[in-house]
VEXLUM-476408 format. One line per 2 residues: their letters; for each residue x, y, z of C-alpha. Coordinates in nm, 4 decimals. Each point is the difference from the previous one (the first is absolute). Example, Ala and Ser with C-alpha at 12.3 -4.5 7.8 and 13.67 -1.06 7.14 Angstrom:
residues 2
as	1.2300 -0.4500 0.7800 ~ 0.1370 0.3440 -0.0660;
***
This chain:
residues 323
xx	0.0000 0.0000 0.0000 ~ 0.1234 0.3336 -0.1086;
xx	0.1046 0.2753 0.2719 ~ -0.2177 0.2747 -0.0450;
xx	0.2824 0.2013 0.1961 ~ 0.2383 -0.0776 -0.1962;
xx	-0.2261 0.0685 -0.3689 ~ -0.0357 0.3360 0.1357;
xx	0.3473 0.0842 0.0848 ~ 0.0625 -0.0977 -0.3374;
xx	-0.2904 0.1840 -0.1644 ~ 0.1297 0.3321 0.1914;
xx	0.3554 -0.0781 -0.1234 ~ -0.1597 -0.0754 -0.3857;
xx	-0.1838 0.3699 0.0386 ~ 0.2768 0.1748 0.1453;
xx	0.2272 -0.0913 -0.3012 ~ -0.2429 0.0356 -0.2708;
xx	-0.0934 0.3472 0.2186 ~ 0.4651 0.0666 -0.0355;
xx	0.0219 -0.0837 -0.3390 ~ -0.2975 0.2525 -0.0965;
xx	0.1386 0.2787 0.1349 ~ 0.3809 -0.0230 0.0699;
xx	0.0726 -0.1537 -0.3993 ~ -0.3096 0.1079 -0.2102;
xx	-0.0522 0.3338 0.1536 ~ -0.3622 -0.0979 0.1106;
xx	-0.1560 0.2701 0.2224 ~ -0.2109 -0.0951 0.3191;
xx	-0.3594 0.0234 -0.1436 ~ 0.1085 -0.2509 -0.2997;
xx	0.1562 -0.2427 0.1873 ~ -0.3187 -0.0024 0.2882;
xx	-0.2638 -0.0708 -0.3096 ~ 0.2431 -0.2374 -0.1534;
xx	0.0347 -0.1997 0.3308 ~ -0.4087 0.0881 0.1133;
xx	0.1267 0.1766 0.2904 ~ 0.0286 0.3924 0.1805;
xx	0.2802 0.1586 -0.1005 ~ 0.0487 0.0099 0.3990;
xx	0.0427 -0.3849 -0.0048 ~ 0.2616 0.0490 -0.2865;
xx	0.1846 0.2603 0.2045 ~ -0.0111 -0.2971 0.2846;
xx	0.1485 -0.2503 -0.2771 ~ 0.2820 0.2207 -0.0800;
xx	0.1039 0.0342 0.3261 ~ -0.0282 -0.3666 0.0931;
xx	0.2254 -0.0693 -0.3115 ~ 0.2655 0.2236 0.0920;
xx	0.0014 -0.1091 0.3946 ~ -0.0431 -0.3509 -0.1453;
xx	0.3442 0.0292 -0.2606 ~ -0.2146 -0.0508 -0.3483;
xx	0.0847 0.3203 -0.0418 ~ 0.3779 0.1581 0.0340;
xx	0.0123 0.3488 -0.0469 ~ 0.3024 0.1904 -0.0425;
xx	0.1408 0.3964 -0.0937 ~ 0.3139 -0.0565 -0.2490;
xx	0.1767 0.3422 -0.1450 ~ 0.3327 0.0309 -0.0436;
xx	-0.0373 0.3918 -0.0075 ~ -0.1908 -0.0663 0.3436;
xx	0.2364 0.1530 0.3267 ~ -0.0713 -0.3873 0.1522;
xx	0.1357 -0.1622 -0.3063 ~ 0.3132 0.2129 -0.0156;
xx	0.1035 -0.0373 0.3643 ~ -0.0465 -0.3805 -0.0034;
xx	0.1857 -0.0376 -0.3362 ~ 0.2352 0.1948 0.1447;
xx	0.0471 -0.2368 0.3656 ~ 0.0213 -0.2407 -0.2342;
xx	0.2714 0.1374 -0.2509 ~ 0.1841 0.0899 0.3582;
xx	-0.0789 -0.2996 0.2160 ~ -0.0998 -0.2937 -0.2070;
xx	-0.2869 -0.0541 0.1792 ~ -0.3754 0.0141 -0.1310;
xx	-0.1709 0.3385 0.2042 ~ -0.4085 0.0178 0.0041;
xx	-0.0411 0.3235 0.1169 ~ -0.2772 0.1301 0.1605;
xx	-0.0901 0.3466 -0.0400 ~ -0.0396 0.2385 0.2962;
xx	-0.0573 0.3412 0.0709 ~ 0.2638 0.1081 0.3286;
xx	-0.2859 0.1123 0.2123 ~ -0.1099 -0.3697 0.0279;
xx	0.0613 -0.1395 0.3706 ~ 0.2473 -0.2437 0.0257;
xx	-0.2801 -0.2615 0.0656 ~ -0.1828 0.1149 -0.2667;
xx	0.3294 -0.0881 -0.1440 ~ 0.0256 -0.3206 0.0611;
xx	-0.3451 -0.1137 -0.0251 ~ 0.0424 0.1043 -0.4229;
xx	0.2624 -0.1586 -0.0327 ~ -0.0749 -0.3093 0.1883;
xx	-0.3237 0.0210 -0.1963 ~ 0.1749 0.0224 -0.3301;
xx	0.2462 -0.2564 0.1179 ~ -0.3250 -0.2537 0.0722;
xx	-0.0878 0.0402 -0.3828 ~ 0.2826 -0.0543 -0.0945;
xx	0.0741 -0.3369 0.1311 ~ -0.2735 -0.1465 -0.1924;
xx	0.1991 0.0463 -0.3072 ~ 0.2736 -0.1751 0.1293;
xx	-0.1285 -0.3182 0.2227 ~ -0.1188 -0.2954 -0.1952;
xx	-0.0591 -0.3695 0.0157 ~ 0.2566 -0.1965 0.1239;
xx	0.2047 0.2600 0.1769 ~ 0.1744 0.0289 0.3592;
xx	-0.0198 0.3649 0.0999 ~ 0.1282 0.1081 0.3229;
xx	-0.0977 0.2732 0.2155 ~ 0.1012 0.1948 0.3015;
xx	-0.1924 0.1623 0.2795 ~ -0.0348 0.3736 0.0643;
xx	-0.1866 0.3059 -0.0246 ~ 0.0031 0.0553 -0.3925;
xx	-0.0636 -0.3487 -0.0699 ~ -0.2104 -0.0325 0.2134;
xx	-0.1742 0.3098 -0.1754 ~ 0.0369 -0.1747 -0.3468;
xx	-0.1635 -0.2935 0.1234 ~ -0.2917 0.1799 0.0480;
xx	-0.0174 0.0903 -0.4074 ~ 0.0678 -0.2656 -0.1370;
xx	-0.2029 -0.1131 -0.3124 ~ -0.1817 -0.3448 0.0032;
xx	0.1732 -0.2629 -0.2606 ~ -0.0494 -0.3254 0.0211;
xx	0.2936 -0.2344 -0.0288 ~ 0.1024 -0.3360 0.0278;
xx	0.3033 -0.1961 0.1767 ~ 0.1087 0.3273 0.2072;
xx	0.1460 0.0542 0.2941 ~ 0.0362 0.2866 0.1977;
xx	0.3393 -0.0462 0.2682 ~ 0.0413 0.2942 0.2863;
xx	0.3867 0.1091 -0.0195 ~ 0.0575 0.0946 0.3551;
xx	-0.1399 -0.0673 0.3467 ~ -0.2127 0.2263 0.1784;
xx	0.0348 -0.1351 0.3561 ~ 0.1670 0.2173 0.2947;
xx	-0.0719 0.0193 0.3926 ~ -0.2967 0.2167 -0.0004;
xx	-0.1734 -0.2397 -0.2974 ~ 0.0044 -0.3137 -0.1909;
xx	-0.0241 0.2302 -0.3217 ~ -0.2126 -0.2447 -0.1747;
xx	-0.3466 0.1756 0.0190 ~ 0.1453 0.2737 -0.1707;
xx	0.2114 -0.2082 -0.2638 ~ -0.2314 -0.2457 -0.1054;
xx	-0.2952 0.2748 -0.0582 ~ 0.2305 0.1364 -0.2227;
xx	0.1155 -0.3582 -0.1584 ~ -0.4018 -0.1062 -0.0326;
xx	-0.0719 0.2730 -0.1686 ~ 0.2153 -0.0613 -0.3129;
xx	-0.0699 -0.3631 0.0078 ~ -0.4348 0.0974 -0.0148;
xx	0.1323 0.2607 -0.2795 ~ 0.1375 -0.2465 -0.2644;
xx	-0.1423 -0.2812 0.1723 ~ 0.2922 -0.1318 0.1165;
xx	0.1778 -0.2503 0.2850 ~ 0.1692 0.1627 0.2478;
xx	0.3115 -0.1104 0.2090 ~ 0.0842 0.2596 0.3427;
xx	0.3228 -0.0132 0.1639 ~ -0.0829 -0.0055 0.3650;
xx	0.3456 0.1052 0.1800 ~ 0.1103 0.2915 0.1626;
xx	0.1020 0.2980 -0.2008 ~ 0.3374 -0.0196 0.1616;
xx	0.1106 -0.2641 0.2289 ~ 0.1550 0.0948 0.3538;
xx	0.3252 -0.1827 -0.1379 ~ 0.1841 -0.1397 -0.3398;
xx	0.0177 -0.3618 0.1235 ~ -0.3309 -0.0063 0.0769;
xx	-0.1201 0.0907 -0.3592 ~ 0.3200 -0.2323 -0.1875;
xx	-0.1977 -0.2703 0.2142 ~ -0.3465 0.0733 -0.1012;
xx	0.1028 0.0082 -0.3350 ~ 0.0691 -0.3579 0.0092;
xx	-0.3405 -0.1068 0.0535 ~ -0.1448 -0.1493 -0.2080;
xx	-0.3223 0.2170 0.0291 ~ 0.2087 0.2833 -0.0268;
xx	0.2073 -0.1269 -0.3469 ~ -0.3310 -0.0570 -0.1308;
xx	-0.1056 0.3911 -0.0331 ~ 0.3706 0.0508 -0.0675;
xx	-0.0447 -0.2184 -0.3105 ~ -0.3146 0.1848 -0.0944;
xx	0.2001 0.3539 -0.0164 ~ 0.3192 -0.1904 -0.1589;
xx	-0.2363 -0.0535 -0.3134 ~ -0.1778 0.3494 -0.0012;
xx	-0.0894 0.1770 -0.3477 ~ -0.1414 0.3181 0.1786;
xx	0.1176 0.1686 0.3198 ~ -0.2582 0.3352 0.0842;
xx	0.1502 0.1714 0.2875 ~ 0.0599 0.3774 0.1525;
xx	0.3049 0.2009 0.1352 ~ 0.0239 0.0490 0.3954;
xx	0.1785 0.3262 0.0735 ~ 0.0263 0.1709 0.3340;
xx	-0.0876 0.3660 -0.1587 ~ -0.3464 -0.0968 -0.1459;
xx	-0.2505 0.2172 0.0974 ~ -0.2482 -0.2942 -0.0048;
xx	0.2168 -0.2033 0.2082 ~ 0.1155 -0.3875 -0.1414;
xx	-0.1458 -0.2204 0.2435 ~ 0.3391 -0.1992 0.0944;
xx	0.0799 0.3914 0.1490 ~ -0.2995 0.0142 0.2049;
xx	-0.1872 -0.3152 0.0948 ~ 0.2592 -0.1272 0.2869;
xx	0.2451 -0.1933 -0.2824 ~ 0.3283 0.1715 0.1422;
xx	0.0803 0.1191 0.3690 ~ 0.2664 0.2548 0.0601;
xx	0.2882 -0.2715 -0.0448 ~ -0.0769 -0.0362 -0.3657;
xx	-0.0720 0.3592 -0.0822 ~ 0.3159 0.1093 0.1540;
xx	0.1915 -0.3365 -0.2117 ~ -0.1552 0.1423 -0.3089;
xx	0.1428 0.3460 0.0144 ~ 0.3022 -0.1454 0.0802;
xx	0.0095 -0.2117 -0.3381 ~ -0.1214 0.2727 -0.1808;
xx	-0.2863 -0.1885 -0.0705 ~ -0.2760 0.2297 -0.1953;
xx	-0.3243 -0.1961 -0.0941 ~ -0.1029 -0.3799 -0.0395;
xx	-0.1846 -0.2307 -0.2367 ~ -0.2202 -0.2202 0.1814;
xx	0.1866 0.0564 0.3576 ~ 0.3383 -0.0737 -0.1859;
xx	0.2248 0.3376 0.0204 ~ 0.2252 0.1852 -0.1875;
xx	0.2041 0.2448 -0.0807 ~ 0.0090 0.3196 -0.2523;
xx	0.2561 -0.2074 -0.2686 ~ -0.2285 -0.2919 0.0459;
xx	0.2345 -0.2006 0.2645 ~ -0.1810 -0.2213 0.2414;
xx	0.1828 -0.3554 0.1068 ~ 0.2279 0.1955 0.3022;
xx	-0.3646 0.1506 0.1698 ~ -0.0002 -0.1662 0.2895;
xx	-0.3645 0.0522 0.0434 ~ -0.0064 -0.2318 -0.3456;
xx	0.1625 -0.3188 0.1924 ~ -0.3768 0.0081 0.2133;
xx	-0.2215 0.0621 -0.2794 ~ -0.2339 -0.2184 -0.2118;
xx	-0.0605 0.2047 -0.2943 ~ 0.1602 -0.1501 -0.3151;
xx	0.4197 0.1253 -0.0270 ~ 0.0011 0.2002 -0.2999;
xx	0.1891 -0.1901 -0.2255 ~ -0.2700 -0.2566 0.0070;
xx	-0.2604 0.2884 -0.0590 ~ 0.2397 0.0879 -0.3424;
xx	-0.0834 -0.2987 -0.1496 ~ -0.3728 -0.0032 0.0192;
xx	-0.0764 0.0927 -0.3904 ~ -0.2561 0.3105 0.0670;
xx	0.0526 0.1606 0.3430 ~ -0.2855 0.2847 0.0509;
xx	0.0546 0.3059 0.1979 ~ -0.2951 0.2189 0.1662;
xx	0.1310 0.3519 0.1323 ~ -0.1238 0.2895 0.0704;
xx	0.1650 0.3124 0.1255 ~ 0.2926 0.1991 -0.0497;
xx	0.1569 -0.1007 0.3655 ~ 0.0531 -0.3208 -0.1649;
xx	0.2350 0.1119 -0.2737 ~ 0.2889 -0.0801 0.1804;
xx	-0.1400 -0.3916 0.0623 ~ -0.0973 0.0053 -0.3449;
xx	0.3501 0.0907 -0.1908 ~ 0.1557 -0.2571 0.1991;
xx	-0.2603 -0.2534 -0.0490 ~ 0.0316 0.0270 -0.3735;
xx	0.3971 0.0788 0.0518 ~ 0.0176 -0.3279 0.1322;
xx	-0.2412 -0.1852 -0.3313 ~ -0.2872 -0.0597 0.2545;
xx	-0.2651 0.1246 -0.2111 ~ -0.1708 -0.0731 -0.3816;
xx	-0.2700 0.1481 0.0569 ~ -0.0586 0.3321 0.2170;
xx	-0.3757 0.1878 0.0807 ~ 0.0117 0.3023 0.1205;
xx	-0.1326 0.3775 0.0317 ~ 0.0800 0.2628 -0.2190;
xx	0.1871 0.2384 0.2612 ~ 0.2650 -0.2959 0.0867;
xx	0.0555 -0.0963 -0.4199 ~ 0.1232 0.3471 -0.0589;
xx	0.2362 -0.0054 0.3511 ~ 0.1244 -0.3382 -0.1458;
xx	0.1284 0.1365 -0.3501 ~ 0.1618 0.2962 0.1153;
x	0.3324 0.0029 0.0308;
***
């Protein structure tokens, strides 16, 4: 017996398309395409929308006279690196900020995840924002693996985490693997020897065979603060141990410095975020930033081949091409 839930899912998804193809490639106005389909033009207005939210429909602003289209040929003439910029007037709020770009960033995932794929991601207040706009595609055979652990004395982390995790595993429809450790163990030995379990090696494996890591930039001068920097991750000890090493921003609570350095942070020997060369050899690593006090992270993330792919606002492209 047929599932009448599932006949009208498809029946929306039949009219939504016909309802795209009328007007985005034949030029159809509203009123046609209603008394083609024997609807309002309201319900066609409700079509569009659901096509676009629902990824039938991928809209996008190309000019290469365009100011956007000039600064990100020109990060990637400089950098080697692909830039979707966002644009941004400088009276935005910094989490006004964040929240386009993160949105942006959201959209622009769907383009990139597919069947079959291992994508990691880590924790924190942008991705956690872009987690939030993501766009539903449904895929098959992928996995979803957290990159660090969110644990510390104040909370097990994995609330927080695995909201995050769930909701890009219910966007593509997708399996999802968490990584339930502390962000930073209390000492080195501990974490060699939970690395040998065999729980443990198993989400280890999972990010050794990634195709797509999405992740942010912590930095100590963001005005919307990284949550490693806030949410009881370091104590005094560590802050004071990363000024001493010079240590400048992190990707997914691993540190480093402003020419891209990291082994020698001792903070690094505790943490559980992948070491960067392993993050260099994931084939598209994704950046979300937002925010000119992360310039500084930024240079020497790319400095140091971390990124493919960076999202970010207007205000911080232009900081990042000038000399």
């Amino acid at each position: 017996m047929a599932d009448p839930g599932a006949q009208s899912r498809d029946s929306k998804l039949i009219a939504a398309l016909t309802a795209a193809q009328l007007y985005y490639m034949q030029d159809k106005t509203m009123e046609v395409i209603a008394q083609e389909l024997g609807t309002s033009r309201s319900s066609v207005s409700r079509l569009l929308t659901f096509a676009r939210a629902s990824g039938l429909v991928d809209i996008r602003i190309n000019s290469p006279l365009e100011r956007l289209g000039i600064l990100e040929q020109r990060i990637r003439d400089r950098h080697r690196v692909a830039a979707h910029v966002v644009p941004m007037s400088e009276i935005v709020s910094e989490v006004e900020r964040l929240e386009r770009v993160a949105l942006t960033a959201g959209r622009l995932l769907s383009q990139f995840v597919d069947s079959n794929m291992i994508i990691g991601v880590a924790w924190g207040s942008t991705i956690s924002a872009v987690s939030r706009g993501l766009t539903q595609k449904e895929t098959h055979n992928t996995t979803f693996v957290q990159l660090n652990g969110a644990g510390n004395t104040q909370t097990s982390g994995v609330e927080y985490s695995s909201d995050i995790l769930q909701r890009f595993g219910s966007a593509f429809g997708a399996q999802v693997q968490q990584f339930p450790v502390p962000a930073f163990f209390d000492d080195p030995a501990t974490r060699e020897a939970m690395w040998r379990e065999r729980s443990t090696r198993r989400v280890l494996d999972l990010q050794a065979k990634m195709d797509i890591a999405v992740f942010s930039l912590g930095s100590p001068a963001a005005e919307v603060p990284s949550r490693v920097y806030v949410g009881g991750y370091l104590g005094r000890d560590d802050y004071r141990s990363l000024r001493e090493d010079h240590a400048i921003g992190d990707v997914a609570t691993v540190f480093f410095r402003s020419d891209g350095s990291w082994r020698d942070i001792r903070v690094n020997a505790r943490a559980t975020g992948p070491g960067l060369d392993r993050l260099r050899r994931v084939p598209r690593r994704v950046c979300v930033v937002s925010g000119i006090p992360k310039l500084v992270s930024l240079r020497a993330a790319i400095a140091a081949d971390l990124i493919t792919d960076v999202v970010l606002d207007e205000g911080l492209a232009r900081q990042l091409v000038e000399d």
